[in-house]
C-alpha positions in Angstrom: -1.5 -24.3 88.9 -4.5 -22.8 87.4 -4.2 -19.8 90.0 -0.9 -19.4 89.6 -1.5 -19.1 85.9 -4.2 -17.0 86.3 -2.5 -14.7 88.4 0.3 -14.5 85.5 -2.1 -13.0 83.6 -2.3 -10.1 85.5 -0.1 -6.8 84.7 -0.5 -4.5 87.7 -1.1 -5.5 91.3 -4.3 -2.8 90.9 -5.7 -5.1 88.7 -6.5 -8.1 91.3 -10.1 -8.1 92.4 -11.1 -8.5 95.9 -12.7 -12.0 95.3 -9.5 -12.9 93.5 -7.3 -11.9 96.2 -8.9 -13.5 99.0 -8.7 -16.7 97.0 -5.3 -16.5 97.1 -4.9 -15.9 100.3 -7.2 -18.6 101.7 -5.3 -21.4 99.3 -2.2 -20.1 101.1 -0.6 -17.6 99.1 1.9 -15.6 101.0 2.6 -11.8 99.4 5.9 -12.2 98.7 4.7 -15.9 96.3 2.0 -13.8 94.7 4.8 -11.0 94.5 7.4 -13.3 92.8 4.7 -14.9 90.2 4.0 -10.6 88.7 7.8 -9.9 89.0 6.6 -6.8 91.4 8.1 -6.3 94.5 6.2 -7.8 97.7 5.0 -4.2 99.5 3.0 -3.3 96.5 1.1 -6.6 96.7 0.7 -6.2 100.5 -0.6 -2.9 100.1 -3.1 -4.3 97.4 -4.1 -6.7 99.7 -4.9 -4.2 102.7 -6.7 -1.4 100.2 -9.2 -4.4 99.5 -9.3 -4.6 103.1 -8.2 -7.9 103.2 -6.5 -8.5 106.4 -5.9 -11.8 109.1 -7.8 -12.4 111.6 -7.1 -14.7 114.6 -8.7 -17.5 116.1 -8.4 -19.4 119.3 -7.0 -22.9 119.2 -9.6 -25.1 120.7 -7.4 -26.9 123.5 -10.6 -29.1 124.6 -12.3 -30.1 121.2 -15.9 -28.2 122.0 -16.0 -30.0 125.2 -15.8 -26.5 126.9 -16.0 -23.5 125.3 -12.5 -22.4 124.8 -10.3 -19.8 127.0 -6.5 -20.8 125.8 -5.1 -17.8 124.6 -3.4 -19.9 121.5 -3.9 -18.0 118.1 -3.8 -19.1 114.5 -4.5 -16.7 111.7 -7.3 -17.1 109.1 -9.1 -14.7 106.5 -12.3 -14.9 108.3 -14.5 -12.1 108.9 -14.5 -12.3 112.6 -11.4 -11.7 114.9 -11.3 -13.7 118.6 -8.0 -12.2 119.4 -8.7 -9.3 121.3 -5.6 -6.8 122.5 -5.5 -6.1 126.3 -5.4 -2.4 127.4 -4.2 -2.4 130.9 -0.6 -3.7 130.0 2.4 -2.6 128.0 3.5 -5.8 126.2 6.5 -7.6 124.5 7.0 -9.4 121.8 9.5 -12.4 121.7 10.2 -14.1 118.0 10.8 -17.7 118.3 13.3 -20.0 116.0 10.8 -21.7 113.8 11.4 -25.4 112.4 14.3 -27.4 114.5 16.8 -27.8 111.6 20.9 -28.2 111.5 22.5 -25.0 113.0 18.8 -23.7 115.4 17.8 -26.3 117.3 15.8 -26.3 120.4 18.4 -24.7 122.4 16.9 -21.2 121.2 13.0 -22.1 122.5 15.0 -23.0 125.9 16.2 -19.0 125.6 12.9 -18.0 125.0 10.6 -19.3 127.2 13.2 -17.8 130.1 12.9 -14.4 128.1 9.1 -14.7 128.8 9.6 -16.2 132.0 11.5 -12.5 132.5 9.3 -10.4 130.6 5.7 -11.3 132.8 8.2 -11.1 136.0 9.0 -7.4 134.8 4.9 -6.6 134.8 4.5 -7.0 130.8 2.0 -8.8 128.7 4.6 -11.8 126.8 3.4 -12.4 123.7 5.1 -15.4 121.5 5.7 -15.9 117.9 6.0 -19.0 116.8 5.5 -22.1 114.7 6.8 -25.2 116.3 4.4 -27.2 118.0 7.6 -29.1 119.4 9.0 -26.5 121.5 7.6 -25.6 125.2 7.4 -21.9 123.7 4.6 -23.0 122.1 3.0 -24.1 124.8 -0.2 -22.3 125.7 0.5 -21.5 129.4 3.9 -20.2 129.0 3.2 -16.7 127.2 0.2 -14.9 128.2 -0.3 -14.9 124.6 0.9 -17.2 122.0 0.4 -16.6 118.4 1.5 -19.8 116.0 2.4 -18.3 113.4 6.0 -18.2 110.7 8.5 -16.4 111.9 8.1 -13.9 108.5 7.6 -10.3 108.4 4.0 -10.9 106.8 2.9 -12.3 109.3 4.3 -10.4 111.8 3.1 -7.5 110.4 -0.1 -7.9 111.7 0.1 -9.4 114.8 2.0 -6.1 116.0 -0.5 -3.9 114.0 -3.2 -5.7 116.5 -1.2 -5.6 119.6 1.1 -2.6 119.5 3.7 -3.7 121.5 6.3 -1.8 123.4 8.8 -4.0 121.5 10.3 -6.6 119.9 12.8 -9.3 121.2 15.2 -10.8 118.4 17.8 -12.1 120.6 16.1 -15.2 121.6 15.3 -16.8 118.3 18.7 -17.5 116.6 19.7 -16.1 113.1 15.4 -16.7 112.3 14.7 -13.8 114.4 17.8 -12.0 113.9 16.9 -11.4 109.9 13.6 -9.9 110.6 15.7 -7.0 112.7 16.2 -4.7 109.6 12.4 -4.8 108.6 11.6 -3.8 112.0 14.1 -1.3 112.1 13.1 -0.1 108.8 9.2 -0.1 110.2 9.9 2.0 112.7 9.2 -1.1 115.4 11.3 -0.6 118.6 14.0 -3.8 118.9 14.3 -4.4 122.5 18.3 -4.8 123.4 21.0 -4.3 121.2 20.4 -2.0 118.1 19.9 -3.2 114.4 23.0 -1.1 113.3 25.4 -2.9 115.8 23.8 -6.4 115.6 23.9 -6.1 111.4 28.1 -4.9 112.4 28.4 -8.4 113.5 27.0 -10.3 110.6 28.6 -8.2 108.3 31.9 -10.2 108.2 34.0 -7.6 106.4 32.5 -4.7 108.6 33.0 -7.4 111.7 36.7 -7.1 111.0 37.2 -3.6 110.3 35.9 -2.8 114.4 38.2 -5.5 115.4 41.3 -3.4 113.6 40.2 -0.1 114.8 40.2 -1.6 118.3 43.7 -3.3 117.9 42.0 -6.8 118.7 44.0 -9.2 116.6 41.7 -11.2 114.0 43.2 -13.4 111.5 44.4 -11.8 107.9 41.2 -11.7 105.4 39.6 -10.0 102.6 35.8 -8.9 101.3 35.0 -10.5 98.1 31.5 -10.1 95.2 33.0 -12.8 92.9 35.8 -15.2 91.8 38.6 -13.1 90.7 38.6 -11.0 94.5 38.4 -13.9 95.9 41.4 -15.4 94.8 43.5 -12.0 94.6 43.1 -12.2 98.9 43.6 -15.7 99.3 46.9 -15.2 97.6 47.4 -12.3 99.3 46.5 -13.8 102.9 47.8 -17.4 101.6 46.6 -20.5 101.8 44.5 -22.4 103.6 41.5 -20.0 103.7 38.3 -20.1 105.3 35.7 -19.4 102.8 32.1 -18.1 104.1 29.1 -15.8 103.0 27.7 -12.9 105.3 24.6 -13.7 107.3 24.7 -17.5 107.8 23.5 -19.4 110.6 25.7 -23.4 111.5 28.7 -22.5 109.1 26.2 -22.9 106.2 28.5 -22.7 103.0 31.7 -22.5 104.7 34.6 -23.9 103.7 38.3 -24.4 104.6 40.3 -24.7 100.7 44.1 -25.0 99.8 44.6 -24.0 96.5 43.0 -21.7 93.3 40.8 -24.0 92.0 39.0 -25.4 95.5 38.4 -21.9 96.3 37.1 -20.9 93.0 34.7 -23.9 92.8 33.5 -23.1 96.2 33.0 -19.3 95.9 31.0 -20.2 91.9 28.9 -22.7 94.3 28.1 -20.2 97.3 26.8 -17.5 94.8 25.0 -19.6 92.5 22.4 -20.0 96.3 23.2 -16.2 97.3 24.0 -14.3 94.6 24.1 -11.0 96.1 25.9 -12.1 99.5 29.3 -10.9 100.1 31.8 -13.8 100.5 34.6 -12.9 103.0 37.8 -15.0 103.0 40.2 -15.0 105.8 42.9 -16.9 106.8 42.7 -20.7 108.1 45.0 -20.7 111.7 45.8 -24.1 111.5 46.6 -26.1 115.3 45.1 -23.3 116.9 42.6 -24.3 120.3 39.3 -23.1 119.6 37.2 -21.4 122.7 33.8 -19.3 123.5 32.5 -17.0 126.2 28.9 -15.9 126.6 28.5 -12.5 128.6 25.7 -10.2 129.3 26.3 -6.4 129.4 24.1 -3.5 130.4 26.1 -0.5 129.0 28.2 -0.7 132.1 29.2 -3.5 133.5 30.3 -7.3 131.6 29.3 -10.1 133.5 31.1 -13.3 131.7 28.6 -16.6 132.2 31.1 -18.5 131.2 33.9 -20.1 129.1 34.2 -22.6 127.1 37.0 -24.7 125.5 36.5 -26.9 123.1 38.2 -30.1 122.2 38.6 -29.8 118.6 40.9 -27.6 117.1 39.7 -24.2 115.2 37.8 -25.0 111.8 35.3 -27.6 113.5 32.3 -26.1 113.9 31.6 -24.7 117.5 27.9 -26.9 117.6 29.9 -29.5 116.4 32.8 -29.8 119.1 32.6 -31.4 122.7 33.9 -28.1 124.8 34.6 -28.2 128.9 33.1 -25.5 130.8 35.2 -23.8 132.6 38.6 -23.8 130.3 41.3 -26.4 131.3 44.1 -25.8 129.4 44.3 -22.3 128.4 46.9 -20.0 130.1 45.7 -17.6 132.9 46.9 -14.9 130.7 45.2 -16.0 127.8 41.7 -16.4 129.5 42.3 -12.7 130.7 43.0 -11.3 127.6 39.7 -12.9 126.2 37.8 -11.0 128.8 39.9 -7.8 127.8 38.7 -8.5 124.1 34.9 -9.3 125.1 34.7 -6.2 127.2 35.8 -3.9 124.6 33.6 -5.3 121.9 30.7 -5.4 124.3 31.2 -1.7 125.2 31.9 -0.9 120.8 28.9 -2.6 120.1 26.9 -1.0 122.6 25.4 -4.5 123.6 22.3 -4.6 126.0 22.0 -8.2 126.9 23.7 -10.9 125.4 26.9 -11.4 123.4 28.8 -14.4 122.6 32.9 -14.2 121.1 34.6 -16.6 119.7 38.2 -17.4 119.9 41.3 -19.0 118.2 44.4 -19.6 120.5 48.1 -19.9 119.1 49.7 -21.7 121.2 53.4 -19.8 122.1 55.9 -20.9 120.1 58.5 -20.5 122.4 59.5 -20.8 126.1 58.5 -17.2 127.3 56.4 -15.9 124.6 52.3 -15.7 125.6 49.8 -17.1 123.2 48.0 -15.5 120.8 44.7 -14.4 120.9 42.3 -13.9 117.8 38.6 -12.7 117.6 36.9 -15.5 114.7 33.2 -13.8 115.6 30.7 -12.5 117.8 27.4 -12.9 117.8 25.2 -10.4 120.0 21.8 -12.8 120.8 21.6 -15.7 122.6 24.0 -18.7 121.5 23.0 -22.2 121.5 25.7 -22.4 124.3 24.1 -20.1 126.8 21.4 -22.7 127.6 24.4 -25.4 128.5 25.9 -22.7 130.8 23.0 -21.5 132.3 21.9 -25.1 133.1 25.8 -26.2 134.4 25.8 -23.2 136.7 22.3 -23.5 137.6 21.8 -19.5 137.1 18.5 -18.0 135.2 20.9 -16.5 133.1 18.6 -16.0 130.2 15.7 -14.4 132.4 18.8 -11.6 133.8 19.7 -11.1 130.6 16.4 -10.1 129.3 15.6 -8.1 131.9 18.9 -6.1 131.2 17.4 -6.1 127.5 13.9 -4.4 128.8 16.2 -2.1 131.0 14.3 -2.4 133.8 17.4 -4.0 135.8 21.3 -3.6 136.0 23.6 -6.8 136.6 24.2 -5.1 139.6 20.6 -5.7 141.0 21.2 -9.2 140.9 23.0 -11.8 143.4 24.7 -13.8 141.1 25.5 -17.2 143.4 29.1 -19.0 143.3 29.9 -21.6 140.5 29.9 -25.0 141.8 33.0 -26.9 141.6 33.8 -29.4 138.7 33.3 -29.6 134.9 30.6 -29.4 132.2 31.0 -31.1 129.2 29.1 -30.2 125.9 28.7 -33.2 123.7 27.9 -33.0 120.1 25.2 -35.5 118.7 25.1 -36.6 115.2 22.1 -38.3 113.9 24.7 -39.9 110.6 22.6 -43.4 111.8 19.7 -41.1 110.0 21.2 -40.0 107.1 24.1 -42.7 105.7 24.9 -40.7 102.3 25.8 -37.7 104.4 30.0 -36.7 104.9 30.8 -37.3 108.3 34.2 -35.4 108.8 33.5 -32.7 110.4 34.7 -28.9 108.9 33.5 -25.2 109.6 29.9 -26.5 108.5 28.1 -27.5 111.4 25.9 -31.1 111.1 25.4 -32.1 114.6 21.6 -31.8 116.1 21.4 -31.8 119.3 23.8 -31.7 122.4 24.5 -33.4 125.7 25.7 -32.4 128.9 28.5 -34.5 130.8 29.3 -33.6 134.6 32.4 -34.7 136.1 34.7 -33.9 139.4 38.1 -33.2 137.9 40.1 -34.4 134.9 41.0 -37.4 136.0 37.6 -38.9 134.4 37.8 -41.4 132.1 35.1 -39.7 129.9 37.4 -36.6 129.8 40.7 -38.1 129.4 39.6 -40.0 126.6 38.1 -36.8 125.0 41.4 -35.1 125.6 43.4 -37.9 123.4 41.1 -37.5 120.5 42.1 -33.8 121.0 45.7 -34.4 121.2 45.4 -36.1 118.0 43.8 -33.3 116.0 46.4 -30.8 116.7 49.4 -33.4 115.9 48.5 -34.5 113.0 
């Protein structure tokens, strides 16, 4: 507190002294907290901070408590004088951002995605280095990258770990949405994003800009409308009527998202979503109620879509996608409506310019007459490793994440690769809730995602148990 107030006291960033700074700094003041106390933008302090010529350095985690002189190379910063973290000359190396702190929506299904990616990347010749701050995850392990810095997953930070090492590249399709929001300040930096480009990964999160693509390339999407406050938003609800799904740009687990009937649920909800984000865009589309709900997760190397797999899920559309059970591959779904979510997934992949992965998902109308062919709509794609990818890699027994990165790096084509035949049978993805942890929590399940983990479920054919009893809970849902 008396730093803090202190620091108030101060007009200009100029006017910090060294001594004062590295105070700061040693207590634990990030930039951007010592930035939002003088009401001055975080690059001026940064730039403060390195004109004093105060800068991290890195030590080595001590792996054997002084019983042997250590040799890990496991890195934590400090503001010490000397640096133990010494860059490597005779390799060009990599970068790979991890997902941080397991939490509701980014779970360890992303630290499965990268430890593969550095799997890949030290297969492909290059130094893998690792940021991260988990000590849970096996990415955070000291063997697994050649080097492994535990640090957060912020730009700050970052910063200087590729001013030290100067990387070939960063990796940001590993991590989950964590990684994905540092992609514009590397872009911006001039850092080279290994894979698919800032500019067509931002196309994606930017709902409104998400759907324009999908008109321009005739892929049907359901009705919706961009909105900055309450008046829009209900001007396109009643325009696309009711229900609508409400939902801010840029979210990770269906934060914020919410399926409303009438003026004032959805004028509540949008008041509530930009009292948290007040500059977000909220897009609201058009709720297709009874429709099936499905996924696929493809790679694609500029040329050629190789689908991993695809998924149907057992709740209807509006559930989640981490939160429904889903059957790998699809078991209900026409031949021709399969098909034409390839079609869709191909041309996205090719608009988008992927290189690596992708994952698209889908909302199936069910014909409504004898004759007709069900309808297919785009709900979103995501180009980075989904939490699903794991779950199919693991089901098919294929290093799918390790080809994938390699087709990120561009040192390989799917074509280079044997891709084996899918065993017969079924995977089942199983949601699990930890409610027994939380008892004040809302259990039914909507757009926002509350599950924390997942299981997998083999069986021989549909006749198990397990599944048929998972297929009446379905049967349910889109009857009632």
């Amino acid at each position: 507190v008396q730093l803090e107030e202190q620091l108030m006291r101060i007009n200009v960033p100029e006017d910090i002294s060294e001594e004062f700074m590295r105070e700061l700094k040693t207590v634990g003041y990030s930039d951007a907290q010592i930035a939002w106390v003088m009401r001055v933008e975080e690059e001026q302090i940064t730039k403060r901070r390195k004109d004093l010529g105060i800068r991290r350095t890195y030590k080595m985690v001590d792996t054997c408590a002084a019983e042997f002189e250590a040799q890990t190379p496991y890195f934590y910063s400090t503001f010490d004088s000397e640096n133990e973290s010494i860059p490597s000359q005779d390799k060009k190396k990599i970068i790979v951002l991890g997902s941080g702190p397991n939490r509701i929506g980014q779970g360890i299904e992303f630290d499965y995605c990268c430890v593969h990616g550095l799997l890949a990347i030290k297969e492909a010749g290059y130094e893998s280095i690792m940021v991260n701050c988990n000590p849970e995850t096996v990415s955070t392990d000291f063997d697994i990258a050649d080097k492994l810095y535990f640090e957060p997953v912020f730009w700050e930070h970052l910063e200087e770990i590729i001013e030290l090492e100067k990387p070939e590249g960063v990796i940001v399709q590993l991590g989950g949405q964590t990684a994905l929001k540092l992609a514009e300040t590397l872009k911006a930096k001039g850092i080279p994003i290994i894979g698919t480009s800032f500019e067509n990964m931002d196309l994606c999160e930017d709902r409104g800009a998400f759907s324009d693509l999908l008109k321009e390339l005739e892929i049907p999407y359901p009705d919706y409308g961009v909105a900055s406050d309450a008046d829009e938003a209900l001007a396109i609800a009643n325009r696309v009527h009711y229900p609508v799904l409400v939902r801010p740009s840029y979210v990770l687990g269906g934060q914020d998202m919410r399926i409303v009937i009438n003026d004032n649920e959805l004028e509540r909800h949008v008041l509530h979503i930009l009292k948290h984000t007040p500059d977000n865009k909220i897009l609201v589309d058009h709720f297709l109620e009874r429709a099936k709900e499905a996924e696929i997760d493809a790679i694609f190397d500029g040329e050629e879509l190789h689908v991993m797999g695809i998924m149907e899920h057992i709740e209807p559309a509006g559930i989640h996608s981490g939160d429904s059970a889903a059957v790998l591959p699809t078991y209900s779904l026409s031949v021709d409506a399969v098909n034409t979510m390839v079609e869709y997934a191909e041309k996205l992949a090719k608009a988008l310019q992927i290189k690596g992965l992708i994952n698209i998902q889908f909302a199936i109308k069910p014909a409504r007459e004898e004759g007709e062919a069900d309808q297919v709509y785009v709900i979103e794609a995501n180009p980075r490793a989904s939490r699903t990818t794991p779950f199919i890699a693991k089901a098919y027994q294929v290093p799918y994440l390790q080809i994938a990165t390699k087709v990120m790096m561009g040192t390989h084509k799917l074509k280079d690769f044997n891709i084996q035949a899918r065993p017969a049978g079924f995977a089942i993805k199983v949601p699990v809730f930890s409610f027994d942890k939380f008892p004040n929590v809302d259990k039914q399940l909507g757009p926002e995602m509350k599950s924390t983990g997942e299981a997998i479920q083999f069986i021989k054919d549909l006749t198990d148990p397990f599944f048929r009893e998972l297929d009446r809970q379905r049967y349910m849902y889109l009857t009632r």
